[in-house]
gemmi code that builds the backbone of each chain (N, CA, C; Angstrom):
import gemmi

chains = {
    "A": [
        ("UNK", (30.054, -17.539, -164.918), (28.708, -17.346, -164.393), (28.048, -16.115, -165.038)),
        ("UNK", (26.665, -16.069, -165.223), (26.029, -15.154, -165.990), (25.746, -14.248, -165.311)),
        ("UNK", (25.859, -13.216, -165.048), (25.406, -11.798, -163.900), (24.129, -10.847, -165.085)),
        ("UNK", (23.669, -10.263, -164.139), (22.339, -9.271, -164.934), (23.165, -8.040, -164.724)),
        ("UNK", (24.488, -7.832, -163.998), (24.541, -6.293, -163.558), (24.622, -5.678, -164.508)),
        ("UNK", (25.593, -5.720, -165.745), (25.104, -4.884, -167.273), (23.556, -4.253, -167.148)),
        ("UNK", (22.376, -5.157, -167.393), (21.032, -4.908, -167.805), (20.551, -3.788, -166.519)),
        ("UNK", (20.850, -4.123, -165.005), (20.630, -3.592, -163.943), (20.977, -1.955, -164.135)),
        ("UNK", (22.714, -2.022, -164.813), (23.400, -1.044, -164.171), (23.150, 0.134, -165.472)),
        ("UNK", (22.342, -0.530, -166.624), (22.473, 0.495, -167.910), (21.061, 0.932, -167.264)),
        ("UNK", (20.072, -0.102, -166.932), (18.602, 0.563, -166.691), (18.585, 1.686, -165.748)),
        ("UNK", (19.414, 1.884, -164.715), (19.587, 2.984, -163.635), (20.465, 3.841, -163.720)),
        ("UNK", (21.494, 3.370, -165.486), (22.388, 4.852, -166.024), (23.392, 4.870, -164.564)),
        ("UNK", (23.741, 3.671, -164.473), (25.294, 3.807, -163.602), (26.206, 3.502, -164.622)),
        ("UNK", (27.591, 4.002, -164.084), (28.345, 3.496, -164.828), (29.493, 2.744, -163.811)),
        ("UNK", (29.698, 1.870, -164.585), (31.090, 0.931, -163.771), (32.163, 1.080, -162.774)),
        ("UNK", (32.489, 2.438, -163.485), (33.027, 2.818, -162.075), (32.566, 3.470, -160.812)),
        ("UNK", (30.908, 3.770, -161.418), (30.051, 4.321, -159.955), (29.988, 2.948, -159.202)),
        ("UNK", (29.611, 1.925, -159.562), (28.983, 0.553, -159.375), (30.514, 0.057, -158.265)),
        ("UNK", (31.665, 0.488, -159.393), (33.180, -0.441, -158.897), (33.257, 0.093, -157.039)),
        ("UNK", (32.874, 1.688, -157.322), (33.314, 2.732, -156.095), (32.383, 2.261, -155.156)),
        ("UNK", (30.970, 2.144, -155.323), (29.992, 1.338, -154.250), (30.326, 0.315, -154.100)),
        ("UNK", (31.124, -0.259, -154.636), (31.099, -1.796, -153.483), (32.323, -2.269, -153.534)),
        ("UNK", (32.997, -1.008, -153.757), (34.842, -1.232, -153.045), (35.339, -2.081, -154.034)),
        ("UNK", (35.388, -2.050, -155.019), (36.531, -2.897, -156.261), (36.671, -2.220, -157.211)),
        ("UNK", (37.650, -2.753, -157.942), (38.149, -1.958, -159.470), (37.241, -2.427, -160.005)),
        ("UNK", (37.349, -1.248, -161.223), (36.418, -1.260, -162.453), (36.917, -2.454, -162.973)),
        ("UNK", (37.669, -2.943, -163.084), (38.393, -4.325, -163.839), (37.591, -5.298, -163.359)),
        ("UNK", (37.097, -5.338, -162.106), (36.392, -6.599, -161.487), (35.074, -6.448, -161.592)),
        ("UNK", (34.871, -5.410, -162.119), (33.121, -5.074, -162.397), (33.210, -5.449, -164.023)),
        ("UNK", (34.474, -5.268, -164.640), (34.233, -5.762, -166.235), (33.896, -7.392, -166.215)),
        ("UNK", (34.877, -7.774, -165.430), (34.891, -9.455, -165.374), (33.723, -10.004, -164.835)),
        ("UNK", (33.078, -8.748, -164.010), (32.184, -10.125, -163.321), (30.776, -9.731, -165.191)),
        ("UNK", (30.767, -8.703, -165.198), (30.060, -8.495, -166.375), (30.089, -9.452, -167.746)),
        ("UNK", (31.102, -9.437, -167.552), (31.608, -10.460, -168.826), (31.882, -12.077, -168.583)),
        ("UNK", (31.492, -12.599, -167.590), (31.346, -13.735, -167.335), (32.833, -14.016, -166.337)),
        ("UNK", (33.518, -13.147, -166.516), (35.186, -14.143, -166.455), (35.764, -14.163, -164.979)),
        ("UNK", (34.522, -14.063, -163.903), (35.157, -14.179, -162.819), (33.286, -14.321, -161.701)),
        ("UNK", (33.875, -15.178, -160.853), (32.774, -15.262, -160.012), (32.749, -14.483, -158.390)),
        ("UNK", (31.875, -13.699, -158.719), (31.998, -12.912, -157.304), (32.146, -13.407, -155.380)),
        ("UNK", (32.539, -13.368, -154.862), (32.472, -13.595, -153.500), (30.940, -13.911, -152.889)),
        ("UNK", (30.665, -14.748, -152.211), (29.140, -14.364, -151.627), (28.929, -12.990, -151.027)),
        ("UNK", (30.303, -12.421, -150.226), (30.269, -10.909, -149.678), (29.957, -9.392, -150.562)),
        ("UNK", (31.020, -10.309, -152.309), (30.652, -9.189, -153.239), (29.342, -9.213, -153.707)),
        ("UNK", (28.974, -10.888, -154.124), (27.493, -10.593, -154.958), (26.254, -10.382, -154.103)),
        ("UNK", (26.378, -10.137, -152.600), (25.455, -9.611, -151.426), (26.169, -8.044, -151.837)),
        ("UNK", (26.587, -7.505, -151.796), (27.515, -5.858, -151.969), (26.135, -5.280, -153.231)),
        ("UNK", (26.684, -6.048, -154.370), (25.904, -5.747, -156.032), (24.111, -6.113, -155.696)),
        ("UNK", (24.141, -7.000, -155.093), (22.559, -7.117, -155.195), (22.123, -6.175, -154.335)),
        ("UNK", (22.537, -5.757, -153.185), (21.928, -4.741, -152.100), (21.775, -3.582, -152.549)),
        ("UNK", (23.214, -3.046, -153.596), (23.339, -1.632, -154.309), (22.220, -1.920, -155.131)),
        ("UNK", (21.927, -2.762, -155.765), (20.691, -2.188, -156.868), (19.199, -3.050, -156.357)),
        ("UNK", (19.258, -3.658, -154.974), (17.854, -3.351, -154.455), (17.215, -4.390, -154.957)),
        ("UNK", (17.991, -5.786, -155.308), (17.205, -7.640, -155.560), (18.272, -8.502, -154.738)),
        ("UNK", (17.469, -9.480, -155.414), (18.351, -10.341, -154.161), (19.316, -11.088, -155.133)),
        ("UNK", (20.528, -12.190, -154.742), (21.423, -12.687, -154.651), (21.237, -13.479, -156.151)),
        ("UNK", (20.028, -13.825, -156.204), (19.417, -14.995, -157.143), (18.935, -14.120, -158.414)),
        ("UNK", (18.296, -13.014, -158.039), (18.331, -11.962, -159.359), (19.233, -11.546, -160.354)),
        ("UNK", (20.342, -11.662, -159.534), (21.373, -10.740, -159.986), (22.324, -12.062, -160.602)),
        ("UNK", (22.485, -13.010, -160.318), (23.385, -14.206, -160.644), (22.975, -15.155, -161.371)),
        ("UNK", (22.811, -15.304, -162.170), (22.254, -16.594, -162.764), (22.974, -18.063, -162.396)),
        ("UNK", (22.941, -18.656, -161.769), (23.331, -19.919, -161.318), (22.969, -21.320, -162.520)),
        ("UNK", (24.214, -22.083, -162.807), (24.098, -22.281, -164.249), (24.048, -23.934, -163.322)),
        ("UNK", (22.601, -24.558, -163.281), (22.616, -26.078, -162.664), (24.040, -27.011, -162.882)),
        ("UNK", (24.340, -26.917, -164.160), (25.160, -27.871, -164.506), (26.304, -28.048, -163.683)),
        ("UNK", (26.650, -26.524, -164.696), (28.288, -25.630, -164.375), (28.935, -25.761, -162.937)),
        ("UNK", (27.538, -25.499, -162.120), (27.758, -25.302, -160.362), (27.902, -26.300, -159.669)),
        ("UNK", (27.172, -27.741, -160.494), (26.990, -28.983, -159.719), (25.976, -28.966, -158.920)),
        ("UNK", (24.567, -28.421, -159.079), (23.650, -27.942, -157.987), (22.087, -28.986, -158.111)),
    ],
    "B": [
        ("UNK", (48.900, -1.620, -166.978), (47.916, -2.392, -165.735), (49.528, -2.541, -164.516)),
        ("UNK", (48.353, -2.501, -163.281), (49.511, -2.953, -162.016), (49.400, -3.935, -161.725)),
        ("UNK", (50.273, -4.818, -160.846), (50.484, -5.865, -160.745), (50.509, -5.513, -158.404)),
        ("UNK", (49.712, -6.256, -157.769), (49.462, -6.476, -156.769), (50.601, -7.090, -155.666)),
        ("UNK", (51.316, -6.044, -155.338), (52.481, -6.546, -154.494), (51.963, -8.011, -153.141)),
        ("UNK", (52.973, -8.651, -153.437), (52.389, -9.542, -152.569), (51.800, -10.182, -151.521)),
        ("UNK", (52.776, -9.310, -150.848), (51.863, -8.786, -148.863), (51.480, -7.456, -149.072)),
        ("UNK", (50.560, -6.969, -149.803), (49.864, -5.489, -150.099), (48.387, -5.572, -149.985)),
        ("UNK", (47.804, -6.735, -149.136), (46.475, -7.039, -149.445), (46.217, -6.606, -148.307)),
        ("UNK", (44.431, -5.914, -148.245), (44.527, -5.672, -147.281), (42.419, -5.393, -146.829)),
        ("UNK", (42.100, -5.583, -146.001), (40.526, -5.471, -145.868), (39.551, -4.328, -145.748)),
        ("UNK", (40.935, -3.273, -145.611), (40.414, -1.715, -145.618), (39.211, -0.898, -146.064)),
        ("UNK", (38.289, -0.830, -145.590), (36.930, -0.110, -146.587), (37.205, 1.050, -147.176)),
        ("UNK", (37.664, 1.957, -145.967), (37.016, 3.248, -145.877), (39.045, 3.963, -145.911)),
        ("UNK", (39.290, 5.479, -146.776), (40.645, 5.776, -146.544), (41.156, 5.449, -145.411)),
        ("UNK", (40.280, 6.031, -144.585), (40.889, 6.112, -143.459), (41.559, 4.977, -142.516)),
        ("UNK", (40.507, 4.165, -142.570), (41.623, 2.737, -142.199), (42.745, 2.242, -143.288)),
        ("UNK", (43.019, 2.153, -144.127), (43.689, 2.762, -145.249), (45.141, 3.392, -144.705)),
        ("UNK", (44.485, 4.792, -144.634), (45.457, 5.281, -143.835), (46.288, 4.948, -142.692)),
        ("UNK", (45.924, 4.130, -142.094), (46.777, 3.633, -140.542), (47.571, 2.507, -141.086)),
        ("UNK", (46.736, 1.955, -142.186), (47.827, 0.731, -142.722), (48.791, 0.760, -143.434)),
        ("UNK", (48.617, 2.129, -144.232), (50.159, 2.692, -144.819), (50.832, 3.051, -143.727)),
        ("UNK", (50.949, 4.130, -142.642), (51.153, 4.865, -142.066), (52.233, 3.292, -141.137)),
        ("UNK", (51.194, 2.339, -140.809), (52.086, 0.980, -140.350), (52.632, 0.416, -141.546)),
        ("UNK", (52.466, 0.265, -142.410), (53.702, -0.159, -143.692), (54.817, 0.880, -143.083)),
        ("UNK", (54.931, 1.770, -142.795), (56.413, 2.295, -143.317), (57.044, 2.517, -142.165)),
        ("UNK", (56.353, 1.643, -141.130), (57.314, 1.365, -139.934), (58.376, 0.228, -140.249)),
        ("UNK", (57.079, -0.820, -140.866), (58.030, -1.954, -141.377), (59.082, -1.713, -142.453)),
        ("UNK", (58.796, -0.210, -143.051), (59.895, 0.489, -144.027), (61.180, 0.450, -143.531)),
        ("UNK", (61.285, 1.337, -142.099), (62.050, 1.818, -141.277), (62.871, 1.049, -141.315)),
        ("UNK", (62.245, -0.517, -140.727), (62.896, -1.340, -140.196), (63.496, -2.005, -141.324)),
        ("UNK", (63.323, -1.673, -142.782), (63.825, -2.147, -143.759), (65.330, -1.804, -144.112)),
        ("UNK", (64.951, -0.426, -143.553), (66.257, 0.279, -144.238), (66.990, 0.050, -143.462)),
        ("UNK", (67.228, 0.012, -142.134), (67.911, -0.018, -141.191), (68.740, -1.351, -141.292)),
        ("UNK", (67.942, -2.588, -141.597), (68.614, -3.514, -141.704), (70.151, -3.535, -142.823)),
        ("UNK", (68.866, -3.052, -144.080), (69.916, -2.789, -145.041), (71.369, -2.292, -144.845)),
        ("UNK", (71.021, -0.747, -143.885), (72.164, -0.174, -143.432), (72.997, -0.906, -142.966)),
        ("UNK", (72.663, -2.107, -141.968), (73.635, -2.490, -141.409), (74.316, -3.267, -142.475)),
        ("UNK", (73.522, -4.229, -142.839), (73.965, -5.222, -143.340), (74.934, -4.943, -144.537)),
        ("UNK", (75.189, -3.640, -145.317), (75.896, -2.641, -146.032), (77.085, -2.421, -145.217)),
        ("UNK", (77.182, -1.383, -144.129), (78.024, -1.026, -143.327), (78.732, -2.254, -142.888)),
        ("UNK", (78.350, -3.337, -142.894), (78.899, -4.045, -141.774), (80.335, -4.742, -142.825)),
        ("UNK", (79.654, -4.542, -144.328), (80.765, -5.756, -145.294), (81.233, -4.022, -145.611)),
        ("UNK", (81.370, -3.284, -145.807), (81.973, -1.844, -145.851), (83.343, -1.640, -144.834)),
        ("UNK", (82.731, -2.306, -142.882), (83.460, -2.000, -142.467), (85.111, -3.151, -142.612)),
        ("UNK", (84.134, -4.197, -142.485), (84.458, -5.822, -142.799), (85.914, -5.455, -143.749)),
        ("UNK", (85.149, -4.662, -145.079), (86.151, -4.936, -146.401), (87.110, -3.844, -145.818)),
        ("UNK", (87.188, -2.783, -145.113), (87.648, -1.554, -145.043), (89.114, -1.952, -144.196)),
        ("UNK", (88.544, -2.526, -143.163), (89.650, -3.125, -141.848), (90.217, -4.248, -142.327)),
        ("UNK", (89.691, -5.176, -142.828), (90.530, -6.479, -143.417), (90.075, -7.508, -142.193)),
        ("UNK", (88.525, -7.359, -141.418), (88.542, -7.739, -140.226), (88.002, -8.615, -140.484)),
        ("UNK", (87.167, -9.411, -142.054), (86.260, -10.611, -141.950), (87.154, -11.204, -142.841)),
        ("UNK", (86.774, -12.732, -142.742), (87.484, -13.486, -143.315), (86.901, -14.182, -144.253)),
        ("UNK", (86.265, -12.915, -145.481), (85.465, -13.417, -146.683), (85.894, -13.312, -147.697)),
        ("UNK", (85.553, -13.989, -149.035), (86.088, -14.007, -150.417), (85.318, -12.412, -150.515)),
        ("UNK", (86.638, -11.772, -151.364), (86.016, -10.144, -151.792), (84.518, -10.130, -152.526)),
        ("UNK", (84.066, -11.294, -152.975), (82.926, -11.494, -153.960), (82.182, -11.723, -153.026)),
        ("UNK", (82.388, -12.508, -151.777), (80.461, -12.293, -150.544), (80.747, -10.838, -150.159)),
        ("UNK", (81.830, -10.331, -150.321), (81.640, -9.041, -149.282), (80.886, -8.104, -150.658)),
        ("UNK", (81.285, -8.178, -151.801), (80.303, -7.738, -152.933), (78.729, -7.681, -152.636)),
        ("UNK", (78.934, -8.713, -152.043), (77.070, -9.557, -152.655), (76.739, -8.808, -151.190)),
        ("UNK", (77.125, -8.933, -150.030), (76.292, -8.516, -148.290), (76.235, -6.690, -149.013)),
        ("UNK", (77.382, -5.969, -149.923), (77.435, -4.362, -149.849), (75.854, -4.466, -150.605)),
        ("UNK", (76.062, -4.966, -151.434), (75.195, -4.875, -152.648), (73.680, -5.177, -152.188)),
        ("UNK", (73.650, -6.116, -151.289), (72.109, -6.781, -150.913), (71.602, -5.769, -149.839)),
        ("UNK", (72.772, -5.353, -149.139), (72.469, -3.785, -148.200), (72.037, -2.921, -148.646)),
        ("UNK", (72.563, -2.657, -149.642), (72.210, -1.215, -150.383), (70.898, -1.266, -151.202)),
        ("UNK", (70.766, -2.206, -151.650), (69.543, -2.730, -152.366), (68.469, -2.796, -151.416)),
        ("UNK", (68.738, -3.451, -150.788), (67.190, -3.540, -149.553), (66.624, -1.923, -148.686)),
        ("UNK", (68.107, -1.602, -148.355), (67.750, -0.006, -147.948), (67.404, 0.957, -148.951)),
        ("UNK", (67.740, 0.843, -150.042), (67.456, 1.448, -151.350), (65.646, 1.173, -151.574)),
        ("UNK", (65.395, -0.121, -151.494), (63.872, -0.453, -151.906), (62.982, 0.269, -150.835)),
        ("UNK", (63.302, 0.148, -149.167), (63.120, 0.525, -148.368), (62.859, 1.997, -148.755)),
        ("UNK", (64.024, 2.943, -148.958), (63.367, 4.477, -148.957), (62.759, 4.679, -150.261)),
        ("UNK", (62.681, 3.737, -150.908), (61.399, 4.044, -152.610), (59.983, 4.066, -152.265)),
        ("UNK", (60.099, 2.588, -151.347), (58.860, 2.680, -150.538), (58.436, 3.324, -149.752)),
        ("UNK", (59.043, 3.845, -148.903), (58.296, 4.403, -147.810), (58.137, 6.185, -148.385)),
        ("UNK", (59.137, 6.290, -149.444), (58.345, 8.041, -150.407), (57.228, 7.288, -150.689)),
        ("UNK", (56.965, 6.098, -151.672), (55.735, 6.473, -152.148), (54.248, 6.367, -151.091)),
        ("UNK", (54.468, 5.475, -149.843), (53.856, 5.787, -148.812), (53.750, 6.741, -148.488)),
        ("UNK", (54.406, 7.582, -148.744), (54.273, 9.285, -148.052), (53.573, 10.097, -149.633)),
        ("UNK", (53.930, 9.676, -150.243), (52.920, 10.441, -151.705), (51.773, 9.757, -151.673)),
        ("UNK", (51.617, 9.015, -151.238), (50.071, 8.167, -151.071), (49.054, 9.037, -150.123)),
        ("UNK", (50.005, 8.724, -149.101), (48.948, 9.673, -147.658), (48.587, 11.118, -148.279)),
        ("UNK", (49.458, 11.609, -149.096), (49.187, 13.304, -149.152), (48.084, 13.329, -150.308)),
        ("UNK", (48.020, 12.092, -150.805), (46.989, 12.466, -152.261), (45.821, 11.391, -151.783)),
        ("UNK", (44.511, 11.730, -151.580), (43.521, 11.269, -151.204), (42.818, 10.600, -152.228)),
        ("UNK", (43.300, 11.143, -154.014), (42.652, 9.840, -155.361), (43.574, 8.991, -154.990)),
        ("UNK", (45.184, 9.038, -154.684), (45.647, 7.480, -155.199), (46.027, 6.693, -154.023)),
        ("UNK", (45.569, 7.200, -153.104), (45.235, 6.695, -151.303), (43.881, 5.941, -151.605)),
        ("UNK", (42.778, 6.410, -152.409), (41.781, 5.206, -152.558), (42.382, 4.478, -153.823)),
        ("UNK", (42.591, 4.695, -154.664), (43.231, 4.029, -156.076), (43.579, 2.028, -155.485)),
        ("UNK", (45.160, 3.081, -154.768), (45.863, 2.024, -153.827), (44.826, 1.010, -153.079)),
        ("UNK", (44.260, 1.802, -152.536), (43.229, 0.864, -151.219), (42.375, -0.381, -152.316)),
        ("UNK", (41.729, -0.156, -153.371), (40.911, -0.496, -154.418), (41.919, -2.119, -154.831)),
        ("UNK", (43.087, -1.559, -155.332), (43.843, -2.406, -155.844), (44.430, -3.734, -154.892)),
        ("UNK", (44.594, -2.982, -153.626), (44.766, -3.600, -152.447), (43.652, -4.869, -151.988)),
        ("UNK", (42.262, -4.132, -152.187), (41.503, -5.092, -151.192), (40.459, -5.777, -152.184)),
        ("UNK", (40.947, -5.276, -153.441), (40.037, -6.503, -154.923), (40.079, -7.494, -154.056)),
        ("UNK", (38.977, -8.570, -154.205), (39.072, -9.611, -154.433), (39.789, -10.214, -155.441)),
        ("UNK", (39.048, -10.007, -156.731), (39.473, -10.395, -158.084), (41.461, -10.525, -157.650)),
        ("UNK", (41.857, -9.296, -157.630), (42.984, -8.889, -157.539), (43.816, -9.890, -156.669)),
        ("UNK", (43.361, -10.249, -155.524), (43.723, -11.066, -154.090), (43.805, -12.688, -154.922)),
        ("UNK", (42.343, -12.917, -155.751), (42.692, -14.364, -156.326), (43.597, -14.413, -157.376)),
        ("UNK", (43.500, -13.683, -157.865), (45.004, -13.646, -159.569), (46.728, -13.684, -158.890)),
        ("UNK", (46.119, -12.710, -157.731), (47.967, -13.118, -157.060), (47.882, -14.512, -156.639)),
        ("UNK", (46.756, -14.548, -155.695), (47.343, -16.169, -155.527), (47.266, -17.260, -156.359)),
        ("UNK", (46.736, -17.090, -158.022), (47.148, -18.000, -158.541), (48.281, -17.851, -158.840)),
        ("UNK", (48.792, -16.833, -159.607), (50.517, -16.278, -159.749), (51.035, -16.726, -158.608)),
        ("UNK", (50.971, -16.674, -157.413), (52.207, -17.467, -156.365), (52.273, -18.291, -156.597)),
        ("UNK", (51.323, -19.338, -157.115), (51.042, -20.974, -156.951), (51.817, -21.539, -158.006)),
        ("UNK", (51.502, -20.932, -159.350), (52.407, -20.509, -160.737), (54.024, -20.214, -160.494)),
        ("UNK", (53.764, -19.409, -159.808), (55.244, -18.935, -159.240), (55.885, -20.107, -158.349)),
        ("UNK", (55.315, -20.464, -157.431), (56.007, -21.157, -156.709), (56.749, -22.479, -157.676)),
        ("UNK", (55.344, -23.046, -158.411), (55.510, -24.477, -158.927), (56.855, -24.266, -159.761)),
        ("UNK", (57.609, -23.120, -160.707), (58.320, -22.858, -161.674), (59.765, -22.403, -160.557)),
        ("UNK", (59.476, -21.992, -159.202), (60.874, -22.378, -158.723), (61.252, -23.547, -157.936)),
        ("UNK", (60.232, -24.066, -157.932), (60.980, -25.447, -157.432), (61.232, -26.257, -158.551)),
        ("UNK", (60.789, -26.463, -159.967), (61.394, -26.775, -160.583), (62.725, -26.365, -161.057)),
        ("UNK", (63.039, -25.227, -161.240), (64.277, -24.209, -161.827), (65.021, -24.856, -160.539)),
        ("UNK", (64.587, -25.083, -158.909), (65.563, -25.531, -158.376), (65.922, -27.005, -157.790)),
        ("UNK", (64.752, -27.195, -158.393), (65.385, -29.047, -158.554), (66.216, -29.380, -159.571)),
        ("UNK", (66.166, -28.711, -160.600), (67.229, -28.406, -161.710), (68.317, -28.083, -161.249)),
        ("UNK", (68.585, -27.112, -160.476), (69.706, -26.157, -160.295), (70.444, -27.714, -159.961)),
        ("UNK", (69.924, -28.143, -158.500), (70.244, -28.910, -157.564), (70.840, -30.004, -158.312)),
        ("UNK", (69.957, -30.682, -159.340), (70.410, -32.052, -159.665), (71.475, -31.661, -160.811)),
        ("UNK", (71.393, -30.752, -161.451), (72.511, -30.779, -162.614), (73.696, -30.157, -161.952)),
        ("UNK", (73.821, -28.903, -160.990), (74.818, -27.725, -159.931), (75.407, -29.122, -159.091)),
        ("UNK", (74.480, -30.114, -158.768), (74.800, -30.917, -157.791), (76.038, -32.278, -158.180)),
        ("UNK", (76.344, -32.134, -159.533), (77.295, -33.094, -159.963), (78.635, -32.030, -159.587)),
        ("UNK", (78.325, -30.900, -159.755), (79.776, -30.424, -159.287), (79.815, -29.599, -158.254)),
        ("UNK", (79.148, -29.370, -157.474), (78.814, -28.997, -155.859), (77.985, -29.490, -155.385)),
        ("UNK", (77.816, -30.656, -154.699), (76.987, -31.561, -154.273), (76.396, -30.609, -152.709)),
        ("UNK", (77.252, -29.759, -152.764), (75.965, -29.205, -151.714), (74.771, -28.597, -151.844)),
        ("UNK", (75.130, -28.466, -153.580), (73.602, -27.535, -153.734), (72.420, -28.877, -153.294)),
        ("UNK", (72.947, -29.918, -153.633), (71.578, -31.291, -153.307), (70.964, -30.474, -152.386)),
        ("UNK", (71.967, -30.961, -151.094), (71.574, -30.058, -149.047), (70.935, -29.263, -149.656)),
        ("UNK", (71.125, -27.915, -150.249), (70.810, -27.049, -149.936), (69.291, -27.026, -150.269)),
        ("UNK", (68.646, -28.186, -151.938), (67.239, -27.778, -151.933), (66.920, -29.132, -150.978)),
        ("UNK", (67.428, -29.928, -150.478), (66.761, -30.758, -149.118), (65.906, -29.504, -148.149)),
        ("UNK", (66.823, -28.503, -147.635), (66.859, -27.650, -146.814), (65.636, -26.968, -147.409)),
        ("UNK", (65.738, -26.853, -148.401), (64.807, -25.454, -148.948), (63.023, -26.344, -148.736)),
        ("UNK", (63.046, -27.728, -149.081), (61.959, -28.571, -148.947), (61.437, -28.723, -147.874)),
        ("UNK", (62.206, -28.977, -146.869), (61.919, -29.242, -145.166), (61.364, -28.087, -145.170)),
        ("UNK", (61.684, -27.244, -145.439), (61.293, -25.874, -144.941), (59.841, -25.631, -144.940)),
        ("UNK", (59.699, -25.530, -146.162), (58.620, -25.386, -147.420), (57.680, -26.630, -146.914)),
        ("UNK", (57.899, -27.775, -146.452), (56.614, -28.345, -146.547), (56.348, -28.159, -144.756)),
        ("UNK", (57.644, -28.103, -143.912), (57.219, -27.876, -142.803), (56.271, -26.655, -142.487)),
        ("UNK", (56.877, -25.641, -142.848), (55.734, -23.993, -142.550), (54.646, -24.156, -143.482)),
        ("UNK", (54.403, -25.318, -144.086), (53.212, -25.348, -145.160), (52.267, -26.345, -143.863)),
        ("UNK", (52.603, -27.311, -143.457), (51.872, -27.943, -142.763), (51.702, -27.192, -141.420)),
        ("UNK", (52.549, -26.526, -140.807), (51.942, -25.406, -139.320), (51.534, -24.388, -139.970)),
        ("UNK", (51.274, -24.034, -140.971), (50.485, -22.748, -141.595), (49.162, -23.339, -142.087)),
        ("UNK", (49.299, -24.569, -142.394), (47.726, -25.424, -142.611), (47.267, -25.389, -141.467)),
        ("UNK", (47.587, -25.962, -140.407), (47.126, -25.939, -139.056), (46.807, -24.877, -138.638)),
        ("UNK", (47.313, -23.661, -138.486), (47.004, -22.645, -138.362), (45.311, -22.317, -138.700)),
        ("UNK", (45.737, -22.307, -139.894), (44.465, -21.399, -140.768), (43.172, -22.401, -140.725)),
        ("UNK", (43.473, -23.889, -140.506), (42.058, -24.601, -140.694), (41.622, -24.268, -138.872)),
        ("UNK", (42.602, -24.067, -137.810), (41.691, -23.920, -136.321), (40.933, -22.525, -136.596)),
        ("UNK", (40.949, -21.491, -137.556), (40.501, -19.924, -138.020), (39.257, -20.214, -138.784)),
        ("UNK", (39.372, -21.009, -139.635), (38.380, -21.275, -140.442), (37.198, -22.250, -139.892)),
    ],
}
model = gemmi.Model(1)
for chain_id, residues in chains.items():
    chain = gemmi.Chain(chain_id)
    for i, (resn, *xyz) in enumerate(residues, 1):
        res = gemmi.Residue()
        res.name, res.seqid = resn, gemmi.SeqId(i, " ")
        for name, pos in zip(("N", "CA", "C"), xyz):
            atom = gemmi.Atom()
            atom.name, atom.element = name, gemmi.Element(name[0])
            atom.pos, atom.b_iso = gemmi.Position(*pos), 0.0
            res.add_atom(atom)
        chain.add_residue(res)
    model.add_chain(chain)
structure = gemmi.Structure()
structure.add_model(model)
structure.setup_entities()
């Protein structure tokens, strides 16, 4: 799944492990969700969208196909 | 990289709840070692008196599985106690603990894990089993088991969900 948090988290000069420490996970799971290779929880990607202040749908790109939607 | 002990998961936010859940890990420590102890002492006293009536090789394996379990027991429960006193690797721990990410990779590794010992012991069973046919029983036993606490642990968790 495609996430914006990269574009989000460079525009507000966080870094990954500020981002990992706000919403309670390793930096490892902030690489993956960055890098496509893991899909967040509805609890985590509500966590990431609240920390940087959009909603659920901003932050996630939801891929029609991929999702079955 | 670490690898996510298996019952180490845990929903903890904040240290401090954190803290009560180590602090209860190393009760279940206690009770680790203690077992161990016995279960050590007991083929110690067993082998010492001449009072059990075991091949010297189980009384090997009960010293050995004693000492080992009480042994893992006080590794753990120091590093529970170096945990509580250091407040970076008291969150470190907590982090690693309550990943998600972390929570789904173990449980694919169990699933991985599991599937590769029941093969290794349907193996054991059918090839061990031409010349100790009890190993057959024994993975019968191991199956009943396994699909019984799989189906009251399904039940369980779907009346939760």
């Amino acid at each position: 799944m495609k996430t914006r948090i990269t574009e989000y988290r460079k525009e507000r000069k966080i870094t990954q492990e500020e981002l990992a420490d706000a919403v309670n996970v390793t930096r490892q799971t902030i690489i993956s969700l960055e890098n496509g290779k893991y899909k967040a929880s509805l609890v985590l990607a509500h966590k990431i969208a609240q920390f940087f202040g959009v909603t659920i749908e901003e932050m996630f790109l939801f891929d029609r196909e991929d999702e079955n939607l | 990289m670490k690898i996510k002990g298996i019952f180490c998961g845990t929903t903890a936010a904040t240290n401090e709840e954190y803290r009560k859940i180590v602090k209860g890990r190393n009760k279940y420590m206690a009770v680790l070692i203690i077992v161990g102890i016995v279960i050590a002492a007991a083929a110690f006293i067993a082998d010492a008196k001449g009072v059990a009536a075991l091949p010297e090789y189980m009384l090997g394996v009960y010293a050995g599985a004693g000492t080992g379990i009480a042994v893992a027991g006080v590794i753990l429960m120091v590093r529970n106690l170096m945990l509580l006193k250091d407040e970076k690797k008291l969150k470190e721990s907590r982090l690693e603990n309550s990943d998600e990410r972390l929570s789904e990779i173990s449980n694919h590794a169990l699933k991985s894990a599991f599937g590769v010992m029941l093969i290794a012991t349907l193996a054991v069973s059918m090839i061990g089993g031409i010349f100790y046919p009890i190993l057959v029983k024994m993975l019968l036993f191991i199956l009943m088991c396994f699909m019984l606490s799989y189906i009251v642990s399904f039940r369980i968790y779907e009346r939760k969900m």
